[in-house]
C-alpha positions in Angstrom: 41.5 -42.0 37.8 41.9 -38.6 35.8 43.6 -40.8 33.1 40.6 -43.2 32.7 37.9 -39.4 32.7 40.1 -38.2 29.9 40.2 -41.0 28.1 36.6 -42.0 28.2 35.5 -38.5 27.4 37.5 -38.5 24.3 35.8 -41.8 23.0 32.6 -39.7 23.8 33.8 -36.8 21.5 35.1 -39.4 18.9 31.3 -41.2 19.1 29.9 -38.0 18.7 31.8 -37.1 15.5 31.3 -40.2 14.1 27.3 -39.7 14.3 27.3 -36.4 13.1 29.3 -37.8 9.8 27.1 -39.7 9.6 23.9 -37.8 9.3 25.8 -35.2 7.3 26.6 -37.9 4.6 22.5 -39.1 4.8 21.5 -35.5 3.5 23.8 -35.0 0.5 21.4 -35.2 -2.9 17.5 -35.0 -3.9 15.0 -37.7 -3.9 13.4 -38.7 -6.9 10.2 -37.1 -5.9 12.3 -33.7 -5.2 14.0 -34.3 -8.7 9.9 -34.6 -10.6 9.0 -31.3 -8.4 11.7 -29.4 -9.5 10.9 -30.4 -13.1 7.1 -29.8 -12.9 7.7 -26.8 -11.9 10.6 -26.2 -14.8 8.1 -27.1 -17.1 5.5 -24.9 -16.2 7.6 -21.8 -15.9 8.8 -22.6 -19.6 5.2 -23.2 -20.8 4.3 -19.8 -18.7 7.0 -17.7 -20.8 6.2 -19.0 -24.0 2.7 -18.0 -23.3 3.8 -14.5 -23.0 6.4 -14.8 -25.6 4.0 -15.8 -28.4 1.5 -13.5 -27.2 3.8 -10.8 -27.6 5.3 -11.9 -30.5 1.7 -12.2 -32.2 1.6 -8.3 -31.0 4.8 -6.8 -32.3 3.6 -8.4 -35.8 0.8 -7.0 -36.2 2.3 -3.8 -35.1 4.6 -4.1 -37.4 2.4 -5.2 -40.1 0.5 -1.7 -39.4 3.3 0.3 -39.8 4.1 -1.6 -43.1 0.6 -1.1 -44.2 1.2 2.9 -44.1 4.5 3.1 -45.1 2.9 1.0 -48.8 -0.3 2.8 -48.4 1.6 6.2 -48.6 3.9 5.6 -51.1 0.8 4.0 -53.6 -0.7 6.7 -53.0 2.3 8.9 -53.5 3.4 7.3 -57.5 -0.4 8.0 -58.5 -0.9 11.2 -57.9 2.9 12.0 -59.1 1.6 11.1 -62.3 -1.9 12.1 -61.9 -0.6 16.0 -61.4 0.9 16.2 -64.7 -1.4 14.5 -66.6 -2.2 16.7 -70.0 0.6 18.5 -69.9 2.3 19.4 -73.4 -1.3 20.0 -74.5 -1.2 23.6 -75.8 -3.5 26.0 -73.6 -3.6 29.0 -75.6 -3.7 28.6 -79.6 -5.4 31.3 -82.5 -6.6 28.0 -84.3 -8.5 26.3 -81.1 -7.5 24.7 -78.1 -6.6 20.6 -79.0 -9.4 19.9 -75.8 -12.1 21.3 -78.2 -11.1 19.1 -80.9 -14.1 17.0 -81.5 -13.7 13.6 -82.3 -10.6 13.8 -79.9 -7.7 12.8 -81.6 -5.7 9.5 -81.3 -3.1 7.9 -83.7 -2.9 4.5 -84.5 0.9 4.0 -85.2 1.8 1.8 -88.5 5.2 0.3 -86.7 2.6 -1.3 -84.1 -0.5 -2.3 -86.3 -3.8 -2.9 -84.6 -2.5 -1.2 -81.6 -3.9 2.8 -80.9 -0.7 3.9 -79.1 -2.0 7.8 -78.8 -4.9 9.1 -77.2 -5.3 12.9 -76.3 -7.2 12.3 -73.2 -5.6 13.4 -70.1 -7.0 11.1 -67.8 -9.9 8.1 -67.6 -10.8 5.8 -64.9 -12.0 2.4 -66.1 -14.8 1.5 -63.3 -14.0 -2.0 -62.1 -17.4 -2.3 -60.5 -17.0 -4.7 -57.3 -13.4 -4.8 -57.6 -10.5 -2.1 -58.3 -10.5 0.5 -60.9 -7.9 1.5 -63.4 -6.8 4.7 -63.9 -4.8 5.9 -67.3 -2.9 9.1 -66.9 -1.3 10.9 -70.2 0.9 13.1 -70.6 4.1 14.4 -72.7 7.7 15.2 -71.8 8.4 18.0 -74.4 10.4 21.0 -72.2 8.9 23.6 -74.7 5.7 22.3 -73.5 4.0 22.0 -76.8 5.0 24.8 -78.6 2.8 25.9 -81.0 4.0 26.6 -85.0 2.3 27.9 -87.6 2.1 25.4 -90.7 3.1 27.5 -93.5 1.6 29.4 -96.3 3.1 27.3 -99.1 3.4 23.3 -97.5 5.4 21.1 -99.5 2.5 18.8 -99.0 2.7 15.4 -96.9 4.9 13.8 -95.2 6.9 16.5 -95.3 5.2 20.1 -93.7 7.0 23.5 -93.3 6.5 25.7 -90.5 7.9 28.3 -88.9 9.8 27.1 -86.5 10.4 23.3 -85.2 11.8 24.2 -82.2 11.6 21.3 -79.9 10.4 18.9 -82.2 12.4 15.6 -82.2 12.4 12.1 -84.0 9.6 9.9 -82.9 8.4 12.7 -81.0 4.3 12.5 -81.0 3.0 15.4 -82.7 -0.8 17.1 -82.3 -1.9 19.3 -85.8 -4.7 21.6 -84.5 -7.1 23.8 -87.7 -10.0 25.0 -86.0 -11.5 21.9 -84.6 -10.1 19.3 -87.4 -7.4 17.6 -85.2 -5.0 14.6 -85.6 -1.8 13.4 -84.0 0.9 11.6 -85.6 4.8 10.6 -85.2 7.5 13.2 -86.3 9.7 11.0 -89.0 12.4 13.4 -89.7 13.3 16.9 -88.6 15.5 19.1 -91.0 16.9 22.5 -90.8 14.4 24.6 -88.9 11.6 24.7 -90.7 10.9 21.4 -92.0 9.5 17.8 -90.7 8.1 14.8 -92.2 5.7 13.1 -90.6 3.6 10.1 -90.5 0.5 9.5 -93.1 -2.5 7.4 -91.9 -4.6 5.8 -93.9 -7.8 7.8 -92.6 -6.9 10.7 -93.7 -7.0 12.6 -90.3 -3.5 14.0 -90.9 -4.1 15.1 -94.6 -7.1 16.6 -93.7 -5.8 18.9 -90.2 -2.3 19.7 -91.9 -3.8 22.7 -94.2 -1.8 25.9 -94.6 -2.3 28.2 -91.4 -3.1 25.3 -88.9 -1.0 24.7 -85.8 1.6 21.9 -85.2 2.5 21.1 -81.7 5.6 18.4 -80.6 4.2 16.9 -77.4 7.3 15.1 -76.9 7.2 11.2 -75.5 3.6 11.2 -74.9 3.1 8.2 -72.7 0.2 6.9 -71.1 0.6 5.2 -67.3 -1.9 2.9 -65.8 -2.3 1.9 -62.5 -4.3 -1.3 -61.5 -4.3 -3.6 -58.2 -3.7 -7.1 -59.1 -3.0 -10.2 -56.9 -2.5 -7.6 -53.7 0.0 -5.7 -55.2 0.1 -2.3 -56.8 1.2 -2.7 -60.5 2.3 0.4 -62.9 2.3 -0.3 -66.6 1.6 -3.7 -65.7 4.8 -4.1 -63.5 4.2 -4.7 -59.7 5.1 -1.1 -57.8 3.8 -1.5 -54.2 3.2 -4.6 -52.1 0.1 -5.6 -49.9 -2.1 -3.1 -51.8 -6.0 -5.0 -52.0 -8.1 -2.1 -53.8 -8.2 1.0 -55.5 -11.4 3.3 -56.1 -11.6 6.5 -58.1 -13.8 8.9 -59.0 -14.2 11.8 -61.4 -14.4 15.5 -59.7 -16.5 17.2 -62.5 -17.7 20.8 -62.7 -21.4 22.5 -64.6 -19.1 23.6 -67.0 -16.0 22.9 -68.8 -15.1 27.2 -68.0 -15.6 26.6 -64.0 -12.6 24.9 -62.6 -15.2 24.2 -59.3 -15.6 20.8 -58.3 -19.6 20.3 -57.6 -19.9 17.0 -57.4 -18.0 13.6 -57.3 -19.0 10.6 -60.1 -18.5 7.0 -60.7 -16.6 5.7 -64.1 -19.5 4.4 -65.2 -22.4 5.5 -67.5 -22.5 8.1 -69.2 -18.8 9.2 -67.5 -17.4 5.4 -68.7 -13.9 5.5 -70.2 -15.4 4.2 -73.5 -18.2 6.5 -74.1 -16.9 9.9 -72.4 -17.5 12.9 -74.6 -15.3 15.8 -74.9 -17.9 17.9 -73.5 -18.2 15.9 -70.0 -14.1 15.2 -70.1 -13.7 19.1 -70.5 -15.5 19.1 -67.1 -13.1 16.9 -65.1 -11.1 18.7 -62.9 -9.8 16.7 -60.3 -9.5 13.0 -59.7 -10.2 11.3 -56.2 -8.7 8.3 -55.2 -9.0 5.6 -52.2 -5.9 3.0 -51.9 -6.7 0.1 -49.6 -3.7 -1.2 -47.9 -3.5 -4.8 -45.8 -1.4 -5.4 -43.0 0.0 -9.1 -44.0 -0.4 -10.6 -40.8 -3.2 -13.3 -41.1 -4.7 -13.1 -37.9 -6.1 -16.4 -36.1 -9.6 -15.2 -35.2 -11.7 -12.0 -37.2 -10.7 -8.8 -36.7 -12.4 -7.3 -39.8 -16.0 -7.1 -39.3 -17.2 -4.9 -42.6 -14.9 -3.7 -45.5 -13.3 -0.4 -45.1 -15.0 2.7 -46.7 -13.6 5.0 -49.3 -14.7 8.0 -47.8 -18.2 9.3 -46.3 -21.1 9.5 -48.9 -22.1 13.1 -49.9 -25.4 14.4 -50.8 -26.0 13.1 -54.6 -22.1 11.7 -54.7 -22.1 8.3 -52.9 -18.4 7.0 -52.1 -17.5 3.4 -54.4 -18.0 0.5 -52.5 -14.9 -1.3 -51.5 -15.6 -5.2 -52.2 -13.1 -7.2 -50.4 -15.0 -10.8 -50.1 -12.5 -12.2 -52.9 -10.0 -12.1 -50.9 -9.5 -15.4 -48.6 -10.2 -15.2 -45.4 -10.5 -11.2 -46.0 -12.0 -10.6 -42.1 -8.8 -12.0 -40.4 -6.5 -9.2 -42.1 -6.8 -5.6 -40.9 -7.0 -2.5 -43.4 -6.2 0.7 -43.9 -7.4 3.5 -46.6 -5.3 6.6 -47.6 -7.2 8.7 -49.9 -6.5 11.9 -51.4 -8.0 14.5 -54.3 -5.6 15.1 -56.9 -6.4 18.6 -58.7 -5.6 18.6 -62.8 -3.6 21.0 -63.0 -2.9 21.1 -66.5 -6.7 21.2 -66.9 -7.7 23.9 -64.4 -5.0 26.1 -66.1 -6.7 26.0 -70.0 -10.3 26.8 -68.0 -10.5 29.7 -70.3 -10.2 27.5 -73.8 -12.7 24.7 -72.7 
């Protein structure tokens, strides 16, 4: 009897077993309809981070686009008024035959190796008014490191091309030379230079040389004199024509003049245009510039998808009787979904400020 309870209780326990196997094997795996849940929800954690991937991604552009904007905003702004600083300089302040600014026509050479072309103007500086779009500015300026030095034409001149003076002390080949006789001014090219009193120079056919190179007048070697221009074209900064800064969209400028050419304070701010217009500026209304103000309009390059520009950026606040240039930015497509920055600055002419006394 306790042989037959033993074994029927083992075939229970072997039954049992056999049923739990079997459920155990029944549960191993997902359904289809578990599988398509587990997607689903895949698929919308996925589309869930790209949302917030794009969304920041769209973000850290346009931050970065900003900090671009600056960086090429500041360093425009830095090459003009490099240049603008030193423009005029090699024009002699002081002189016993008259300062070259009173020289009335102002001088300017057109050089016979480039026909057609007038390679050398004495004005320091002129803004070309663009009117709704960006303005030019010229800057001029000489490398000489005497800083044109004045000599004294001498008593007895061999007569043209070749002068004697004093002293040709930093006077060079194809340096560009300034002769100064009490308001009769012209500027040629230095030809030759020989011992230390001699140099040939160039003849034009006007005359202005023949007539300003009389014994007793002044000659002055203003070195390389180069003019610079700077212009916005196709969104980029361009110096001499050649591209310079990226993402650059306008450029406004105006003259700071003063009453009088003897006051070196600014009164009041003017537009390139009218009587102040590059091609009709007197000496008497250039002799009263003394400083230059400029607005550089920077874009961040990242074309947003909706407007975040509503109006064009302003140059600066309007003053009483100097209104601020308008900054037109409507050519530009799709203007309103870029964002802008301006950098302005006054640059003071030094060069100009300094010969107050001979204006």
């Amino acid at each position: 009897m306790l042989t037959n309870t033993k074994k029927n209780d083992a075939n229970i326990l072997y039954l049992d077993s056999c049923k739990r196997k079997d459920v155990s094997t029944s549960q191993l795996g997902f359904s289809l309809i578990e599988i398509m849940v587990g997607l689903a929800i895949g698929m919308l954690v996925t589309l869930v981070i790209m949302q917030v991937f794009s969304v920041f991604e769209g973000q850290k552009r346009s931050t970065t686009g900003t900090a671009d904007a600056q960086t090429n905003g500041n360093v425009a702004l830095y090459n003009i008024q490099r240049d603008v600083q030193i423009a005029g300089f090699g024009l002699p302040e002081i002189d016993p035959k008259g300062s070259p600014m009173q020289c009335s026509p102002s001088p300017s050479y057109d050089d016979p190796d480039t026909p057609f072309v007038e390679d050398f103007d004495m004005f320091p500086i002129t803004i070309v008014d663009g009117g709704t779009s960006s303005d030019q500015i010229t800057v001029r300026y000489g490398d000489a490191p005497m800083g044109g030095f004045s000599s004294l034409i001498s008593s007895n001149p061999a007569g043209l091309p070749e002068i004697v003076v004093d002293n040709n002390m930093g006077c060079k080949v194809n340096h560009v030379a300034m002769i100064v006789n009490q308001g009769v001014c012209a500027m040629t090219k230095i030809r030759t230079v020989t011992p230390t009193t001699k140099v040939t120079v160039a003849v034009d056919g006007g005359g202005k040389v023949a007539n300003a190179a009389k014994s007793g007048a002044s000659l002055f070697c203003l070195g390389n004199w180069s003019a610079v221009s700077y212009g916005v074209n196709n969104g980029m900064l361009e110096r001499n024509g050649q591209s310079s800064v990226a993402e650059i969209v306008s450029m406004q400028a105006q003259y700071g003049i003063s009453d009088t050419a003897n006051n070196n304070k600014v009164t009041s701010w003017v537009d390139a245009s009218g009587t102040w217009a590059a091609g009709g500026l007197t000496v008497a209304n250039r002799n009263r510039i003394k400083a230059v103000r400029v607005a550089i309009v920077a874009r961040n390059g990242q074309l947003e998808k909706e407007t975040v520009t509503l109006n064009a950026p302003v140059a600066w606040p309007d003053e009483a009787g100097s209104p601020a240039p308008v900054i037109n930015l409507t050519t530009i497509e799709n203007w309103q979904r870029y964002r802008y920055r301006v950098y302005e600055t006054i640059i003071p002419l030094r060069n100009i400020i300094w010969s107050k006394n001979v204006l």
